[in-house]
C-alpha positions as CSV (number, residue, x, y, z in Angstrom):
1,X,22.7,-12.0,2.2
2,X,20.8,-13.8,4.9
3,X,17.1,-14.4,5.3
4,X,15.0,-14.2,8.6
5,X,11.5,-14.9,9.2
6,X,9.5,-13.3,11.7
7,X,7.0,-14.6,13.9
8,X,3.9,-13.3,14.8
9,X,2.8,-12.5,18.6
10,X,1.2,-16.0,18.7
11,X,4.5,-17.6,17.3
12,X,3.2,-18.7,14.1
13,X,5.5,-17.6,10.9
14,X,4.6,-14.3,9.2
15,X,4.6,-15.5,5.7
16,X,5.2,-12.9,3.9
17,X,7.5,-10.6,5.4
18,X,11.0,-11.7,5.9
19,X,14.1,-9.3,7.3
20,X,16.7,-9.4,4.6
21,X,20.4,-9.3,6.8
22,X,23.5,-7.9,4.8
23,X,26.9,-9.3,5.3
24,X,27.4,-6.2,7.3
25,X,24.3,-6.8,9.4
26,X,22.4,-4.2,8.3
27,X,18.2,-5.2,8.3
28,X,15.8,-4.3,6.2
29,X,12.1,-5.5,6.4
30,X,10.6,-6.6,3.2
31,X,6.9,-7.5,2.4
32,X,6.1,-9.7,-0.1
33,X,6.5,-7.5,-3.5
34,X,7.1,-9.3,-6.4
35,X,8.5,-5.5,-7.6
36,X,10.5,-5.2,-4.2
37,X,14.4,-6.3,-5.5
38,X,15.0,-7.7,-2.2
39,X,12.0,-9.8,-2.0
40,X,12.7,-10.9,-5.6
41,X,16.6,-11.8,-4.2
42,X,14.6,-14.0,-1.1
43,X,12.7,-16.1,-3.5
44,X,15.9,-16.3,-5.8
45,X,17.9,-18.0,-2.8
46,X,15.2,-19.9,-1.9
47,X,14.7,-21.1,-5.4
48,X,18.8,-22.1,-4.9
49,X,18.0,-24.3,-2.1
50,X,18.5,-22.2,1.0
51,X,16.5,-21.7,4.0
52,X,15.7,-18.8,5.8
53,X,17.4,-18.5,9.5
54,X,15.3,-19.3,12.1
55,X,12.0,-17.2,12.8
56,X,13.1,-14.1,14.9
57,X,10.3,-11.8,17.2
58,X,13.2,-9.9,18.7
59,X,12.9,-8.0,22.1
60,X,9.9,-6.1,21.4
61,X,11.4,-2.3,20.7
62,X,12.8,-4.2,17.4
63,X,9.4,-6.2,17.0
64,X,7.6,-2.6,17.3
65,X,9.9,-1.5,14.7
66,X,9.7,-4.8,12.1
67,X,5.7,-4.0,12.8
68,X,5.8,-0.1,11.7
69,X,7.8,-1.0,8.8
70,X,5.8,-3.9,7.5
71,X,2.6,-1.2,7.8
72,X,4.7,1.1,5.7
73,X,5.5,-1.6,3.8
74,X,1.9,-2.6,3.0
75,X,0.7,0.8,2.3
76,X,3.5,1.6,0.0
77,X,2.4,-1.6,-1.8
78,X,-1.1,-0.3,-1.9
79,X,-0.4,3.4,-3.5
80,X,2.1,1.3,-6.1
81,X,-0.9,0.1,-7.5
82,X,-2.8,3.9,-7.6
83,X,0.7,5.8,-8.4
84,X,1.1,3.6,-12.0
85,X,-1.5,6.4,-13.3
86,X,-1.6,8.9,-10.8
87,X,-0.8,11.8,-13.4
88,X,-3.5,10.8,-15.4
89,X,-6.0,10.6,-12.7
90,X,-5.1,14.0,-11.8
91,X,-5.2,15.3,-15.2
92,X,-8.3,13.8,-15.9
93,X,-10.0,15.1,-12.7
94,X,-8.1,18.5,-12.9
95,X,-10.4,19.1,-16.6
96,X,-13.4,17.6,-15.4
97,X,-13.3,20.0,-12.4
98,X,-12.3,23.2,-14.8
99,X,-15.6,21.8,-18.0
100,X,-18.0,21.7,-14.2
101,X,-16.9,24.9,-13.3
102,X,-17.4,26.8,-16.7
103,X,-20.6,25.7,-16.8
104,X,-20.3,22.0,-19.1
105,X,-19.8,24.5,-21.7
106,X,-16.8,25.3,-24.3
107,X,-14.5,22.7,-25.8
108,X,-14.1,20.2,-23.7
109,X,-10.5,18.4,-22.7
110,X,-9.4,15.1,-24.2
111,X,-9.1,13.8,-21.0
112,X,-12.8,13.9,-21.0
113,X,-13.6,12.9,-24.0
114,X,-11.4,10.4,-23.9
115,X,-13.5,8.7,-21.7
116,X,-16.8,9.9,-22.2
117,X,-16.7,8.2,-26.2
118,X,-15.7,4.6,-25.4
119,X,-17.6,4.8,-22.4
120,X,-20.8,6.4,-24.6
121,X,-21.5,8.8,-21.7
122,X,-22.6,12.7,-22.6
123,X,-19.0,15.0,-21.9
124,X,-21.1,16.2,-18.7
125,X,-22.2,12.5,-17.4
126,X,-18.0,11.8,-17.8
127,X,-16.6,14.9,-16.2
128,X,-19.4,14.1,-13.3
129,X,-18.2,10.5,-12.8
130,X,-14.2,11.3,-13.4
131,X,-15.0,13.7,-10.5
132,X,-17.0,11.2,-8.2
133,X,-14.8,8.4,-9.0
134,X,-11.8,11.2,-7.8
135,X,-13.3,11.9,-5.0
136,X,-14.1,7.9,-3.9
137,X,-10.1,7.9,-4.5
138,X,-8.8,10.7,-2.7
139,X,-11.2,9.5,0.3
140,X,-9.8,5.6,0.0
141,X,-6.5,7.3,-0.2
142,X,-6.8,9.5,3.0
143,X,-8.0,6.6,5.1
144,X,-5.3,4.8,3.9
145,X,-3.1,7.5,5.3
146,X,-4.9,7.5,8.6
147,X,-4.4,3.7,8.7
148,X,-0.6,4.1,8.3
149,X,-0.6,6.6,11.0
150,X,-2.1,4.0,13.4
151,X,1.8,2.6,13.5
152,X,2.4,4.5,16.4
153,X,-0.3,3.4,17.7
154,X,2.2,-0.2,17.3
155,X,4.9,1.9,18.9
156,X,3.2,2.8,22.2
157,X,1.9,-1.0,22.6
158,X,3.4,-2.7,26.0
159,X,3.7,-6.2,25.0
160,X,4.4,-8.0,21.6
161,X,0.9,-9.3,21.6
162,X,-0.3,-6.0,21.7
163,X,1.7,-4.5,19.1
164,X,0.9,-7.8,16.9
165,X,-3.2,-7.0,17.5
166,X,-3.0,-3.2,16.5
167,X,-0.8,-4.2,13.5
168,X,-3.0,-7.0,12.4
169,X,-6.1,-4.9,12.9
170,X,-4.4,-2.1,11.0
171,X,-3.8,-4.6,8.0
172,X,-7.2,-5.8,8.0
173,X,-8.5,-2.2,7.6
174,X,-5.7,-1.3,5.0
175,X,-7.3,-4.5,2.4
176,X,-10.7,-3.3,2.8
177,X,-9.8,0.1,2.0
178,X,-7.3,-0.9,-1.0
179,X,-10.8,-3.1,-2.3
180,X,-12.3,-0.3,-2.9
181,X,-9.6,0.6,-5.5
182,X,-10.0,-1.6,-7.7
């Protein structure tokens, strides 16, 4: 397996995206991921001494392409994080949703509790922040999708610089979405 760097419309090295080459010469782009295999096999070989080939920007329907991926890339990175406890989430706004709608009356789900006792929040004060806290996530989450959408926004670009802009601005928006996460 080879390594390839890329370079960046302004011909500076991407740091941390490489494109991983098979001994068949199949690419695949890969962002830095310590959980990514293939990013985990690039820091192996570097750790074994070798270099990467030298930086590639590609004619720009592949650069369009490397771009697009590495936004996929970066989102999947960012709903790793959210999908660890995704069914929880769920669950816990799925009963806080069904104690609002009877009312804050009758027993009331662990998944509430569960929060509203170490938290030392009334089972109502919980189920209304799981809910607002769901709905700040599902909002993050759908701008996030919007964001990811704005690839083909890469593909229609005329010029690697172009494509290199709309993808930078695309990351930038991306991070200050995935803050509010945390």
């Amino acid at each position: 397996m080879n390594y390839q760097q890329t370079l960046k419309a302004d011909g500076s090295v991407e740091p941390n995206c490489v494109i991983a080459i098979s001994d068949n010469g199949d690419r695949r782009v890969t962002w830095s991921n310590t959980s990514d295999p293939l990013w985990v096999a690039y820091l192996n070989s570097l750790a074994a001494g070798n270099s990467p080939l030298s930086p590639y920007s590609g004619p720009l329907e592949e650069t369009i392409r490397a771009l697009s991926e590495k936004v996929d890339a970066r989102v999947a990175n960012v709903y790793a994080a959210w999908t660890r406890f995704q069914q929880e989430y769920l669950m816990r706004e799925q009963a806080a949703a069904a104690y609002k709608a009877a009312g804050y009356a009758g027993d009331v789900s662990p998944w509430i509790s569960s929060f509203a006792t170490p938290a030392k929040l009334s089972n109502q004060d919980a189920a209304d922040r799981i809910l607002a806290q769901a709905d700040g996530l599902n909002g993050a989450l759908e701008q996030i999708g919007a964001q990811r959408m704005r690839k083909y926004e890469i593909q229609g670009a005329l010029t690697a610089q172009a494509a290199q802009a709309v993808y930078e601005d695309i990351l930038i928006q991306i991070d200050k979405i995935a803050a509010t996460l945390g």
